[in-house]
C-alpha positions as a printed Julia matrix, in Angstrom:
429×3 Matrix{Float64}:
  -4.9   153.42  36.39
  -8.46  151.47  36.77
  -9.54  151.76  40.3
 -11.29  148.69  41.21
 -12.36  149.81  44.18
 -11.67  152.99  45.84
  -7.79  154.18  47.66
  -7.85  156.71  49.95
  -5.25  158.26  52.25
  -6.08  158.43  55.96
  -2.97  160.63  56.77
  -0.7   162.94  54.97
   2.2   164.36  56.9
   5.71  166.27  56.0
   8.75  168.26  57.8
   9.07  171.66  57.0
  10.92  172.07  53.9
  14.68  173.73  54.97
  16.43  176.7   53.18
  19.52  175.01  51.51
  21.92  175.41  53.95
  19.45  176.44  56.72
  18.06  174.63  60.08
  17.97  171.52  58.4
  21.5   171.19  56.94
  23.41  168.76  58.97
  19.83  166.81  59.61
  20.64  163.02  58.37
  18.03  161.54  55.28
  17.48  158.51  57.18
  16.27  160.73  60.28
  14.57  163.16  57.85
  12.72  160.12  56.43
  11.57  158.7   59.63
  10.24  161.89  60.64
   7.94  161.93  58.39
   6.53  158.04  58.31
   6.52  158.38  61.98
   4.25  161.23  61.62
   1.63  159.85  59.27
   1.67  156.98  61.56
   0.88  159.21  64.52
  -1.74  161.06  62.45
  -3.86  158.03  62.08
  -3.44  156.41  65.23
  -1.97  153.46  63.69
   0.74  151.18  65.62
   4.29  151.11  63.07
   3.57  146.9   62.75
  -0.13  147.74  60.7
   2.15  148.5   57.65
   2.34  146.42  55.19
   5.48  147.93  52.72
   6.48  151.32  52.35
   7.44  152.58  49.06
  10.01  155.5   48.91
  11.41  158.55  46.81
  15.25  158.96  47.6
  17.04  160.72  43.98
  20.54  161.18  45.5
  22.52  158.58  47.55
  25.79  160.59  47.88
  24.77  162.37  50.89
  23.78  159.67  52.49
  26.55  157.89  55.17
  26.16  154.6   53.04
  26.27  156.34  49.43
  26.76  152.36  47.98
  23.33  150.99  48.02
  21.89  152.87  51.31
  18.32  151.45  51.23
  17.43  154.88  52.12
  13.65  153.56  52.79
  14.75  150.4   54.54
  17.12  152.7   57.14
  14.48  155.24  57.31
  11.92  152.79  58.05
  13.68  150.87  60.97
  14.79  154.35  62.79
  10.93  155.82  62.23
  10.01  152.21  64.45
   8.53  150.17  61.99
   9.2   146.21  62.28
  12.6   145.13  60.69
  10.16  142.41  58.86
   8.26  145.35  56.7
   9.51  145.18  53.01
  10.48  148.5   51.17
  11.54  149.95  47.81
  13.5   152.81  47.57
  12.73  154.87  43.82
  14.6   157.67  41.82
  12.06  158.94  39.46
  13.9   162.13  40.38
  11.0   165.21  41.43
   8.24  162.55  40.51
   9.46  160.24  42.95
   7.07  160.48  45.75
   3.82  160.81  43.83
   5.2   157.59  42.05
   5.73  155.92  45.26
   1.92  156.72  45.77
   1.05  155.12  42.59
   3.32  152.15  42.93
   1.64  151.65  46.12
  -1.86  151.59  45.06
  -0.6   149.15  42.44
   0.22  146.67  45.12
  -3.21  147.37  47.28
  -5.57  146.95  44.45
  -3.12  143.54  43.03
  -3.81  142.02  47.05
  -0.44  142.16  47.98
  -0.74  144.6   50.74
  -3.6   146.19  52.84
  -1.7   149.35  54.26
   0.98  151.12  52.29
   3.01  154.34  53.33
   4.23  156.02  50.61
   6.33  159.34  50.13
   9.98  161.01  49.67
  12.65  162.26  51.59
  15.4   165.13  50.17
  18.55  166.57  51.68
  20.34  169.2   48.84
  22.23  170.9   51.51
  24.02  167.59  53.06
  25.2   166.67  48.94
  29.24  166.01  49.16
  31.48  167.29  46.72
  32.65  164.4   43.95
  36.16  163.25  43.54
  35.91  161.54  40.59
  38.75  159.21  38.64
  40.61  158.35  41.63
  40.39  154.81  41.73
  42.58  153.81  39.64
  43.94  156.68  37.49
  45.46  158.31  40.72
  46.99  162.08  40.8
  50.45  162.52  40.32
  50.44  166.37  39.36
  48.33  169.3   39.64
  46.22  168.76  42.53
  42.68  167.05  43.31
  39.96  168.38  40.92
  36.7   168.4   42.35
  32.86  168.32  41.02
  29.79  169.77  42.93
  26.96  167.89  41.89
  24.3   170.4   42.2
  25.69  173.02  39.5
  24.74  173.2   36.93
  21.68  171.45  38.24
  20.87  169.25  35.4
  22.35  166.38  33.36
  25.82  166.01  31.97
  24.57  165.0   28.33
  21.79  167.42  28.27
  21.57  171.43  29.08
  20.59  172.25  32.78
  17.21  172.21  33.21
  16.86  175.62  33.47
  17.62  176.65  30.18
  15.5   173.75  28.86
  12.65  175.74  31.11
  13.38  178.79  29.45
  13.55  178.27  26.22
  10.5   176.44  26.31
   8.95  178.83  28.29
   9.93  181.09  25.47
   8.25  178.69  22.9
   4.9   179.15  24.74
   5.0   182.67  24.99
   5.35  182.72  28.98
   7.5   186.11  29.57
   9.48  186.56  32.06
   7.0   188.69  34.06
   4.33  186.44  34.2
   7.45  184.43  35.72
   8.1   186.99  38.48
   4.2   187.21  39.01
   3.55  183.91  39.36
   6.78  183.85  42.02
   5.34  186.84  43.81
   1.96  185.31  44.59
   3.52  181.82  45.12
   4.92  183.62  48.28
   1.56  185.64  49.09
  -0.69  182.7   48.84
   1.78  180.72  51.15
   2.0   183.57  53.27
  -1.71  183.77  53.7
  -2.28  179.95  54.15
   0.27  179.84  57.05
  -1.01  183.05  59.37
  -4.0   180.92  58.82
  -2.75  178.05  60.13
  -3.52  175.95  57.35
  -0.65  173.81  57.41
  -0.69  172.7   60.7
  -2.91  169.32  59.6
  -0.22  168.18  57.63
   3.32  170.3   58.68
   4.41  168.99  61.88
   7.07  170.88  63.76
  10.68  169.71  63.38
  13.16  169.33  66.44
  16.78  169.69  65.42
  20.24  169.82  67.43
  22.57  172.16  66.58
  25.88  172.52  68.1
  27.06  176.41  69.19
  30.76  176.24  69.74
  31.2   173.74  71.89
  27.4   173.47  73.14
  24.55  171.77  71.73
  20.82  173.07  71.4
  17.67  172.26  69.95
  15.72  174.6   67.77
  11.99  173.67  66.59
  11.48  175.17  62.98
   7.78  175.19  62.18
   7.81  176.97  58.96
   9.16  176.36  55.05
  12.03  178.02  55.46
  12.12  178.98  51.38
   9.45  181.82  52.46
  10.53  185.38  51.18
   7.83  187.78  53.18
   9.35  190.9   51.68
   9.15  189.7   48.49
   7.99  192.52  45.86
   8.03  192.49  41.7
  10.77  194.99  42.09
  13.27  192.86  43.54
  12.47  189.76  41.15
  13.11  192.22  38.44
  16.45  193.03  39.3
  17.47  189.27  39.54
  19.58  187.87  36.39
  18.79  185.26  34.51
  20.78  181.84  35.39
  23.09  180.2   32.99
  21.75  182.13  29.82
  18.48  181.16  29.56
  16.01  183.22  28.45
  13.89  183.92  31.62
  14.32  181.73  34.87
  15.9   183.41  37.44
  16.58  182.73  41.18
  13.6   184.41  42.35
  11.39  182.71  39.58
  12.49  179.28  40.5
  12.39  177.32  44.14
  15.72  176.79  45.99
  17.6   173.12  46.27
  15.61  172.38  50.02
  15.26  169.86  52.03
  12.56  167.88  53.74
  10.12  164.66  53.72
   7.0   164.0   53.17
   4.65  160.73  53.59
   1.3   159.49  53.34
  -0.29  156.22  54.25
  -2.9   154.56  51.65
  -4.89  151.94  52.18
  -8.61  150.93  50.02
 -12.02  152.75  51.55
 -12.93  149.27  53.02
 -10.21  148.93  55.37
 -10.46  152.49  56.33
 -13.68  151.9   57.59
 -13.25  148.17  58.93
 -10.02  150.04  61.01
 -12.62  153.24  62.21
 -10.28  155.71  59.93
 -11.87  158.73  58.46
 -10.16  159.41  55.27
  -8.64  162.42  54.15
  -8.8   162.3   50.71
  -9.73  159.83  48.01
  -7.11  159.03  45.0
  -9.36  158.55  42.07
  -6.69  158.14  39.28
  -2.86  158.27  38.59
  -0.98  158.07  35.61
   2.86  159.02  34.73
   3.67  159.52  31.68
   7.42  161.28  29.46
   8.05  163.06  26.55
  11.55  164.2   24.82
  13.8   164.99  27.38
  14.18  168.61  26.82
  10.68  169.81  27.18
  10.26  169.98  31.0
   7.73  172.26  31.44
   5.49  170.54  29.08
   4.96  166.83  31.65
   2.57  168.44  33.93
  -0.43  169.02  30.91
   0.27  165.81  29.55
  -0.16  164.26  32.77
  -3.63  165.91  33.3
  -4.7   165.48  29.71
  -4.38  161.51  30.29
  -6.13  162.0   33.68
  -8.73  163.81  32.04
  -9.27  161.71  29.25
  -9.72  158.73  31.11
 -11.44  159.84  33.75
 -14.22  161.54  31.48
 -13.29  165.13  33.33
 -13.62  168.53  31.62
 -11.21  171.53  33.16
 -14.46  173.2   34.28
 -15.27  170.32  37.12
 -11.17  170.74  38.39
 -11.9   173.12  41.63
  -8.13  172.92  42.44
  -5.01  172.64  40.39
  -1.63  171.81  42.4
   1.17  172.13  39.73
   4.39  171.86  41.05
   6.93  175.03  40.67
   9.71  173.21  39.52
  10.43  176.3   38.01
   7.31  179.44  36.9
   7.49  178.47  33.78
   6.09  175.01  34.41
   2.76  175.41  35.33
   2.87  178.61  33.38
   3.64  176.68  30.46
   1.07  173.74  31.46
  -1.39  175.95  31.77
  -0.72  177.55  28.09
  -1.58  173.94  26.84
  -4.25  172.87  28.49
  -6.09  176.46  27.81
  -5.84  175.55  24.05
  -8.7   173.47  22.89
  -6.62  171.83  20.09
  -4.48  170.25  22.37
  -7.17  169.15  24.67
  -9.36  167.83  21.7
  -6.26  165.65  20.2
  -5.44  162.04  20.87
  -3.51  161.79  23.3
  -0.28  159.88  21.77
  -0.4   162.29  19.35
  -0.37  165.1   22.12
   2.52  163.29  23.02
   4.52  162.93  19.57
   3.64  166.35  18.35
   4.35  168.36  21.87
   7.44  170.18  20.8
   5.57  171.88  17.42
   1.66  172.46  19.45
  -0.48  174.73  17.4
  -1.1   177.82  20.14
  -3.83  178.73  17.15
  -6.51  177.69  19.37
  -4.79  179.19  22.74
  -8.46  180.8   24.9
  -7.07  182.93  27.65
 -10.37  183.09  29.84
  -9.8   179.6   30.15
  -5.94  180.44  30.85
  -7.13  182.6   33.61
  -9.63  180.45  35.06
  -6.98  177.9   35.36
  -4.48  180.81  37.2
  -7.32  181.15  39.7
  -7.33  177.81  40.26
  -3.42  177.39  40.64
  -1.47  176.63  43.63
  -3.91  178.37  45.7
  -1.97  178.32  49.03
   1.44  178.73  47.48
   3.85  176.51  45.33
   7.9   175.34  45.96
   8.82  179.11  44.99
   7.38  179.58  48.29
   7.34  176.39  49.83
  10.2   174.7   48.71
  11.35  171.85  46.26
  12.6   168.8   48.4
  12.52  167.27  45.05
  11.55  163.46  45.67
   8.91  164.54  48.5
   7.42  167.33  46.63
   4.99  164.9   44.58
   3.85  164.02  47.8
   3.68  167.52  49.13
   1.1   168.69  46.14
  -1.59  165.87  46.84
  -1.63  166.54  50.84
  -1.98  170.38  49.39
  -4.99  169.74  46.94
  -6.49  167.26  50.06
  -6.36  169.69  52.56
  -7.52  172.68  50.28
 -10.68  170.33  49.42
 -11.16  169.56  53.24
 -11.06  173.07  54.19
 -13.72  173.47  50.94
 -15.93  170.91  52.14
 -15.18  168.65  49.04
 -14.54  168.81  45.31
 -12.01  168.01  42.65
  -8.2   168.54  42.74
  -5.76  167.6   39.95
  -2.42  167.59  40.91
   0.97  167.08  38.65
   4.62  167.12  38.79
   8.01  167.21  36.16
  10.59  165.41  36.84
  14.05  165.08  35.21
  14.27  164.86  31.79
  10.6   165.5   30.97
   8.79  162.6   32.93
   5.38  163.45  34.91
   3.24  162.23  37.21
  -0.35  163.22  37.88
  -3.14  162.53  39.84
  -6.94  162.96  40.58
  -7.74  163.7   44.18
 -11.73  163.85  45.97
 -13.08  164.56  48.75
């Protein structure tokens, strides 16, 4: 996207990211949502009426109490406080969702049509119903009530689950499964590390939830991603199996179905200052981008090779890489590409066309390794957690705060999403 003039986020803010099934499990999506809007708004000291639209991630409506039409960003919107006169949009770009949002938003602030956007994602796996489907009008006379569970095999019915698409990619690209496991093991270390560190308490605030005991009711506070294995060790990844054939992916290798939200506000760098806001982070470019539908892993290099060719960038000036860990094998298989020169070199459409078939001929692994250093440097969703339409949003408030705590630089962030679309983005500060 051409930046006219610069957009830059004055707040970033998310829940923790619940275990499926955990602490967060009977939390509503509307109430999820509005946790986290009212958070950014809190963060920047900004009253609920100084927003102009929100734009919102939401890829599932069946768990939500209105599954026809919920307006999941409208309901979240009104119950975080905001005026009932602020317009919305609620997206399902599936896992891309919330970085979308972000660049649907800056679409609006650089077209004039709003000053102060909050943009971002909410995701509840564990509150997903079971499916009754054909009831309507076939009825059941015989044999009982068949029902579906829409979150296995997690996927698409007229494609494989995207797991085995990950693998056998993964397999393509020469990414074993070891380097799987490895990259799972220090997903969980680097997390680890970041947290006793206390490095995401500028963006993680501290969820309240009820829970009833019998016939009491208490509130716990959970204050970390729940999806954190301390005791984590190669040894027990190795044991895992592999899931549903594939080649590689296991449990351990890929994040768990989690829930959580995450927002950020956005506004341009001249009514940051005119409002006394410092800004976090500055969004330089965005792009999305999609390639055939089986090649997953593949969206988040494409993504940064547009970003890079039009912002004039070489790999060497990136100080941080967030790639998210929809499964190991995506930004181990991202990382593949964008460490061969051919690929790097070659238009990009015909990067695009010509994905599936890439010459590895040209494949330099000190640059492979460079990028690995670079790489989720404070832990991924293995670690952290894939609330899949707030994760976009999770990665850029990740790259921001890594720069902050640098004292500036580059980030690059990207993200797959279902059916091999991807969104990236360049972050300063």
């Amino acid at each position: 996207m051409n930046m006219k003039e610069e957009i830059v986020a004055v707040s970033a803010a998310r829940t923790p990211f619940g275990r499926f099934g955990g602490s967060m499990k009977s939390v509503d999506i509307y109430d999820l949502g509005a946790a986290a809007m009212k958070s950014a708004l809190e963060q920047a000291g900004l009253a609920p009426d100084a927003v102009d639209e929100v734009w919102w991630g939401c890829g599932d409506t069946t768990n939500c109490k209105d599954p026809y039409t919920p307006v999941v960003a409208r309901q979240s919107l009104l119950k975080a406080g905001l005026p009932d006169t602020t317009p919305s949009v609620t997206l399902d770009k599936a896992c891309v969702s919330s970085m979308s949002a972000a660049n649907y938003a800056v679409g609006r602030i650089l077209l004039g049509e709003a000053e102060i956007v909050l943009a971002g994602g909410a995701t509840s796996f564990s509150t997903v119903p079971y499916l009754a489907r054909n009831m309507r009008w076939g009825g059941i006379k015989t044999g009982g009530l068949q029902l579906e569970d829409p979150l296995f095999p997690l996927g698409y019915k007229d494609y494989a689950p995207v797991a085995v698409d990950s693998g056998n990619v993964a397999e393509t690209y020469g990414v074993t499964r070891e380097e799987q496991d490895r990259l799972a093991l220090a997903s969980h270390r680097n997390y680890g590390r970041a947290y006793e560190s206390g490095f995401y308490k500028s963006v993680m605030n501290p969820l309240e939830i009820t829970v009833k005991k019998g016939k009491k009711t208490e509130t716990l506070t959970l204050d970390i991603d729940e999806q954190y294995r301390p005791e984590i060790s190669m040894e027990n990844l190795a044991k895992l199996p592999t899931v549903f054939g594939n080649p590689t992916i296991t449990a351990g290798n890929a994040p768990g179905l989690n829930d959580g939200a995450a927002a950020q506000l956005l506004m341009k760098r001249s009514k940051a200052e005119e409002l006394g806001l410092t800004p976090l982070y500055t969004l330089t470019d965005i792009c999305s981008i999609a390639a055939a539908p089986e090649l997953l892993p593949v969206a988040p290099a494409l993504a940064i090779k547009k970003l890079l060719n039009q912002q004039g960038l070489s790999l060497e000036q990136v100080d941080i890489l967030e790639i998210n860990e929809a499964f190991a094998a995506v930004p181990l298989v991202s990382c593949k590409l964008l460490a061969c020169r051919a690929f790097l070199e070659d238009d990009y459409r015909h990067a695009v066309a010509n994905i599936a078939n890439y010459p590895l001929d040209t494949f330099d692994e000190a640059v492979y390794q460079s990028l690995l250093g670079k790489l989720n440097v404070n832990g991924g969703a293995i670690a952290i957690g894939h609330a899949n339409t707030a994760s976009g949003a999770r990665i850029m408030m990740n790259a921001g705060m890594e720069l902050r705590r640098r004292g500036g630089g580059i980030a690059v962030c990207a993200i797959c999403g279902g059916l091999t679309q991807g969104d990236g983005c360049i972050i300063r500060v």
